[in-house]
C-alpha positions as CSV (number, residue, x, y, z in Angstrom):
1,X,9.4,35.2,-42.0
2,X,12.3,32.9,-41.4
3,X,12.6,33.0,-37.7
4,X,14.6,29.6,-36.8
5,X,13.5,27.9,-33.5
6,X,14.1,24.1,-34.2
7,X,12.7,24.4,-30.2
8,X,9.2,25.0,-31.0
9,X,6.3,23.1,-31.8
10,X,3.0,23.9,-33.1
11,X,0.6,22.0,-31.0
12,X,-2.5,23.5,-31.7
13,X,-4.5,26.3,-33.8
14,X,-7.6,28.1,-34.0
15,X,-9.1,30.9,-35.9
16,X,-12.2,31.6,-33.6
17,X,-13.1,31.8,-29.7
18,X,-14.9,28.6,-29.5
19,X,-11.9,26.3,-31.5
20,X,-9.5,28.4,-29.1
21,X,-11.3,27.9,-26.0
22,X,-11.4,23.5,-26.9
23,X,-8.0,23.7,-27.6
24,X,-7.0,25.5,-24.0
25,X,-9.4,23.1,-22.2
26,X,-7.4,20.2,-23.8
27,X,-4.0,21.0,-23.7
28,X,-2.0,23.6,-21.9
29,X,0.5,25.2,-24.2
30,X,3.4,27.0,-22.7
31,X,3.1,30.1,-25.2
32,X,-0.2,31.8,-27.4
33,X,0.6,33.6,-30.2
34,X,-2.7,35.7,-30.5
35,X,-4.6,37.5,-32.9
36,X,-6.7,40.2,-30.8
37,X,-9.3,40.1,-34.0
38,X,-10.6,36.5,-34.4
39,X,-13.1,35.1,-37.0
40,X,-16.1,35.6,-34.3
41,X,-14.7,38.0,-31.5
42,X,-11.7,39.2,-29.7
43,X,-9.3,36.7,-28.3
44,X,-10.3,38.4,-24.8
45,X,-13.4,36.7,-25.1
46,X,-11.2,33.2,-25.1
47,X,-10.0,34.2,-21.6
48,X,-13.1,35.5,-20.4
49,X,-14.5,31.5,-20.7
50,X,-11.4,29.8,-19.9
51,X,-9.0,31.3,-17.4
52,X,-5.1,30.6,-17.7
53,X,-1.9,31.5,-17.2
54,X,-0.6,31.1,-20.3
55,X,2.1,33.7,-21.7
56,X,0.7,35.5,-24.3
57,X,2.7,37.4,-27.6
58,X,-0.6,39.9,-28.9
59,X,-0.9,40.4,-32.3
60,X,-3.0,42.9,-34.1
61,X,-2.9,45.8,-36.8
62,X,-4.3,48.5,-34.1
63,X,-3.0,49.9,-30.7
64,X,-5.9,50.1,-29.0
65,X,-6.2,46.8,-27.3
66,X,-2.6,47.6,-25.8
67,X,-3.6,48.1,-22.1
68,X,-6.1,45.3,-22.1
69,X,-3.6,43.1,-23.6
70,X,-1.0,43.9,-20.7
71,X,-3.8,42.5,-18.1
72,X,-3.5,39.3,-19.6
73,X,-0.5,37.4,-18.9
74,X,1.3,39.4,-22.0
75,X,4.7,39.0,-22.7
76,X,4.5,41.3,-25.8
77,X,2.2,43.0,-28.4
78,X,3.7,43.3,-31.5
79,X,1.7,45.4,-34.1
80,X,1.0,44.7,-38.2
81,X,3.0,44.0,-40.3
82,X,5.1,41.8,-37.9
83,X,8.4,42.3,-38.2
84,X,11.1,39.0,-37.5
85,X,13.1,41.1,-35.2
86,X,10.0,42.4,-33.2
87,X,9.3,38.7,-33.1
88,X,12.1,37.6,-32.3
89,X,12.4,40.0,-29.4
90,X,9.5,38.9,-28.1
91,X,10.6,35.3,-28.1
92,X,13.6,35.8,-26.2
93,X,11.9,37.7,-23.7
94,X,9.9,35.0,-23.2
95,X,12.7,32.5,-22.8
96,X,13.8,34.7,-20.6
97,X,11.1,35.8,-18.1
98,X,8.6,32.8,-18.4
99,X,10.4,29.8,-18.9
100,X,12.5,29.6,-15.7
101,X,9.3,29.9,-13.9
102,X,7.6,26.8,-12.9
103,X,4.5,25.9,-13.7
104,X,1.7,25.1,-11.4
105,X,2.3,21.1,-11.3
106,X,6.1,21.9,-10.9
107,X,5.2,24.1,-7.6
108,X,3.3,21.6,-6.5
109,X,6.4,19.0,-7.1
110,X,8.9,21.5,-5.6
111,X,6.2,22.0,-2.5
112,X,5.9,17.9,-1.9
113,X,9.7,17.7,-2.0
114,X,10.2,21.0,0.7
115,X,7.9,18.9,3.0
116,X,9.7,16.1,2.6
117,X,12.8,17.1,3.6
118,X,11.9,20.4,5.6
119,X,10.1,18.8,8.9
120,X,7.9,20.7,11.6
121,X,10.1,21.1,15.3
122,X,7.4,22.2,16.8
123,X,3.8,22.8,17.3
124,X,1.3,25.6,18.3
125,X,-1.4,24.8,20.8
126,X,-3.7,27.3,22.7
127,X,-5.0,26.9,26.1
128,X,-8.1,29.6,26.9
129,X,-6.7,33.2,25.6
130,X,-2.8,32.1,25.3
131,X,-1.0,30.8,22.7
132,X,1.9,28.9,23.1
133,X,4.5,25.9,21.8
134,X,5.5,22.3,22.0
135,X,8.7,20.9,21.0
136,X,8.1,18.1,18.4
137,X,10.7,15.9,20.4
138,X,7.9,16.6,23.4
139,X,5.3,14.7,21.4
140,X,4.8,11.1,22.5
141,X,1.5,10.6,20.2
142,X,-1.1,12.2,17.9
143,X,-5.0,10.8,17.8
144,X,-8.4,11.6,16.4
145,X,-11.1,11.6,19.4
146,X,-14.7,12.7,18.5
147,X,-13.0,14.1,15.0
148,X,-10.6,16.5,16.6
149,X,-6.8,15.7,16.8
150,X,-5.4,15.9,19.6
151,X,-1.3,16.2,20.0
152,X,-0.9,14.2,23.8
153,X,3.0,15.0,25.0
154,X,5.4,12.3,27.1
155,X,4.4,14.5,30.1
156,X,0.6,13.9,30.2
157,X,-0.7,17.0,28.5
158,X,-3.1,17.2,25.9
159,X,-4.0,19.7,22.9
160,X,-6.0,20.3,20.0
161,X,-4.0,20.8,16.9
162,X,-5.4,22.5,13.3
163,X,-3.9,19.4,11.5
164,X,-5.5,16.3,10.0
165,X,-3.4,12.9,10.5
166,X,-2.8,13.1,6.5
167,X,-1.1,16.4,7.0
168,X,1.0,15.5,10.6
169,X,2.1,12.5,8.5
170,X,3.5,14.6,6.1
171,X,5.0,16.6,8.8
172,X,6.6,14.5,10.9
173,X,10.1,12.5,10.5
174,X,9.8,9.5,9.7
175,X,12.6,8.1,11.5
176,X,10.3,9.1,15.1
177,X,6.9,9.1,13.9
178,X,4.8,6.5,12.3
179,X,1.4,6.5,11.4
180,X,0.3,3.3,13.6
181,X,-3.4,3.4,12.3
182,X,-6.1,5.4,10.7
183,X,-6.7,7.4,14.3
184,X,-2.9,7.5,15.7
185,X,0.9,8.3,14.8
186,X,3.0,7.1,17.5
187,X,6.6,8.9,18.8
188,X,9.5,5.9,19.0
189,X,10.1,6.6,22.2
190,X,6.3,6.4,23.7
191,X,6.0,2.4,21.9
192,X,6.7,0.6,25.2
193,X,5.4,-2.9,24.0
194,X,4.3,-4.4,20.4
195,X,2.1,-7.3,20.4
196,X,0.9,-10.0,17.9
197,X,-2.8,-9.7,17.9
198,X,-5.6,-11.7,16.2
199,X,-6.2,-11.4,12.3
200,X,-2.8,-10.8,11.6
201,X,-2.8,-7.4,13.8
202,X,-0.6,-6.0,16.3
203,X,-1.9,-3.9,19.7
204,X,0.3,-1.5,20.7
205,X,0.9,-0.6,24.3
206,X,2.3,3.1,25.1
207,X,4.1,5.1,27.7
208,X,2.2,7.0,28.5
209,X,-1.1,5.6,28.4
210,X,-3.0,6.4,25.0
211,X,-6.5,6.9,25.9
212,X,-7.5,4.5,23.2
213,X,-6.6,0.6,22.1
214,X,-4.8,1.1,19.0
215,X,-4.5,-1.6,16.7
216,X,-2.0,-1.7,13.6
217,X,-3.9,-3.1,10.5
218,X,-2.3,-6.2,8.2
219,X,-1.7,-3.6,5.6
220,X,0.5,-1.7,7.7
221,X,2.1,-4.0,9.9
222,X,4.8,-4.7,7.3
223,X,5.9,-1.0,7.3
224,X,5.5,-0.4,11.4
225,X,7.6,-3.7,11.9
226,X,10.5,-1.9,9.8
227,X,10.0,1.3,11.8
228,X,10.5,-0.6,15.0
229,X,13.7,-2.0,13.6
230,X,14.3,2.0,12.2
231,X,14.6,0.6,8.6
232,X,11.9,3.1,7.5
């Protein structure tokens, strides 16, 4: 056959379910051309041992496999003796439906960046039976007491929130919040006074009154100092 795609690349082949199953833990192709009859089984077998989501264009001299095919990521199944338009129909519906889609590393890219720029404006809390919300701009600090966070607003008021500091951090603007140390992100506005504090450190004093000393480590003080200034 004389199908022209200067686009493609062979990256990898295999005549049996054990070379096919190496080659998919290895590498991660963005199309398989399959043979439903390999050397020592069905290709089925292959993604019975190693899941994926792979595309897949089905090859095979029968019909029978046709349904079975379809439950595994096919994009086609094109019978023997292959044709080059079948083939190259198949192709193009391939471009066409699969490649646009992201894969699973670009989602997790494209999720990163929407938290990035998307932030949270508010929180829910519960108090007894009743749910309710706080405004973000409400929030004078977060803190980990007896490993539950607790979100503690500029009017006094205290809550557990479902959210590790990792995640809040990720949450948060930047511009208002910082993560001060490993148990506290601080609102601008609730950073009364910064001191200079022994070993490098600084102790931070609050309005209102965190219920805990917190201390900004020499690693971070670099970053917290460019906060303050609201270089960050």
């Amino acid at each position: 056959m004389n199908v022209l795609r200067p686009d493609y690349n062979l990256k990898a082949w295999a005549d049996g379910v054990e070379r096919a199953v190496s080659v998919l833990t290895d590498d991660t192709p963005d199309l398989l051309i399959a043979d439903i009859r390999l050397s020592d089984g069905l290709c089925f077998d292959v993604f019975e041992r190693k899941q994926t989501h792979v595309p897949v264009i089905f090859t095979t001299a029968y019909d029978e496999f046709a349904l079975q095919a379809f439950r595994v990521n096919s994009v086609d199944y094109l019978l023997k003796p292959i044709k080059e338009n079948d083939l190259e129909r198949a192709l193009a519906k391939f471009e066409a439906n699969c490649l646009t889609r992201p894969t699973s590393e670009q989602y997790k890219g494209l999720e990163a960046s929407y938290l990035k720029n998307v932030k949270k404006n508010r929180f829910l809390v519960s108090v007894g039976d009743t749910y309710m919300y706080v405004e973000t701009s409400d929030i004078a600090f977060f803190y980990v007491e007896n490993r539950y966070v607790f979100l503690h607003t500029f009017s006094g008021k205290r809550y557990i929130v479902d959210y590790s500091l990792e995640q809040l951090d990720a949450m948060l603007d930047r511009r208002d919040f910082f993560r001060l140390s490993r148990n506290c992100i601080a609102h601008i506005k609730a950073v009364r006074k910064v001191s200079k504090y022994f070993g490098s450190r600084l102790t931070v004093s609050f309005s209102p009154e965190c219920p805990h000393e917190i201390l900004v480590s020499r690693t971070r003080v670099a970053d917290c100092l460019k906060w303050l200034d609201g270089l960050s």
